[in-house]
N, C-alpha and C positions, 0 to 999 in steps of 0.2 A: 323797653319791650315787656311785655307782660307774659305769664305762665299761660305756658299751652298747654292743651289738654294731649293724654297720654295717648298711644296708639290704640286703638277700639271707641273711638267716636262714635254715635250712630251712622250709620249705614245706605242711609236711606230708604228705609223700610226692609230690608232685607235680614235682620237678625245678624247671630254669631254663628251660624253653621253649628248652634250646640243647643237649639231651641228654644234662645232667649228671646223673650219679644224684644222690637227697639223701646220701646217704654222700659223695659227692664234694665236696658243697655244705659239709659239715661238716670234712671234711679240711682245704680250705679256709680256712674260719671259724677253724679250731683254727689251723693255721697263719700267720693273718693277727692274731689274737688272742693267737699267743706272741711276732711278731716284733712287732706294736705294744702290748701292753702287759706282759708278761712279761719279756722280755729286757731292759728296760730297766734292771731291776735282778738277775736270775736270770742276763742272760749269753744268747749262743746255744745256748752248750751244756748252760746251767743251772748252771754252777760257781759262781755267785755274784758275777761278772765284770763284768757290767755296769756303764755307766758310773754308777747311781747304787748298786751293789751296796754297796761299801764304807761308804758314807754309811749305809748302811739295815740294812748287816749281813747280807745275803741267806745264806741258806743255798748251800752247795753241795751241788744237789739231786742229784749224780752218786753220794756217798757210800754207801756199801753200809750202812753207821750208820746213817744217817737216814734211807735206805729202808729198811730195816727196822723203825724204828722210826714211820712215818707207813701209816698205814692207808688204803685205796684212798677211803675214809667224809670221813677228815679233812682229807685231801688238797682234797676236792671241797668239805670245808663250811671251809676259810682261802680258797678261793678263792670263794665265793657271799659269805661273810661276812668274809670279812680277820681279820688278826691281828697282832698287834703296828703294826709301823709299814705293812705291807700293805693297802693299801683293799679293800674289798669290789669284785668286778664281778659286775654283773648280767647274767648269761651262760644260753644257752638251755642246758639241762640234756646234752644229747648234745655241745655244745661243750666244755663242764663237765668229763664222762668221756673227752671226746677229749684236751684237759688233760691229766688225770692218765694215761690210757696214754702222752702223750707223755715226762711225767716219770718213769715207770716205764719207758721206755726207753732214759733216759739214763743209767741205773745202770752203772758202772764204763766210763764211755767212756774 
């Protein structure tokens, strides 16, 4: 079973009652969801750094190689689904794409 995401999901359009937009709610999520389950092997900046990177092989996802060659599609279905020694998480789908724009902007850092 894969990590869920913590209580304060988006909402449906409705904010947090504290005048956050849901896009904000999500930046968030995505943020909270790269430094606790992502970077654990991905690195903060995605290099593959992390302390279980090595163990696991992580890509470095900075590579212009292997951005090019991962698809905005595929990106999003290793992480719903996993892949190799990568778990699947069970991530609300705008978390999902928040993901892969963040990985698609760590190209050539």
């Amino acid at each position: 079973m894969g990590a869920q995401v913590a209580p304060g999901a988006p909402n449906g359009g409705q904010g947090d009652g504290r005048g956050q937009s849901p896009a904000g709610e999500v930046d968030q999520l995505v943020d909270l969801t790269w430094r606790q389950q992502c970077s654990t092997c991905h690195g903060p900046m995605g290099r593959g750094d992390g302390q279980m990177g090595p163990m696991v092989q992580s890509p470095d996802l900075t590579v212009a190689d292997w951005q090019a060659k991962a698809t905005d599609a595929e990106m999003a279905s290793q992480i719903k689904n996993g892949k190799n020694r990568m778990p699947a998480f069970n991530l609300p789908d705008p978390v999902v794409a928040g993901l892969v724009a963040r990985i698609r902007a760590l190209k050539a850092r």
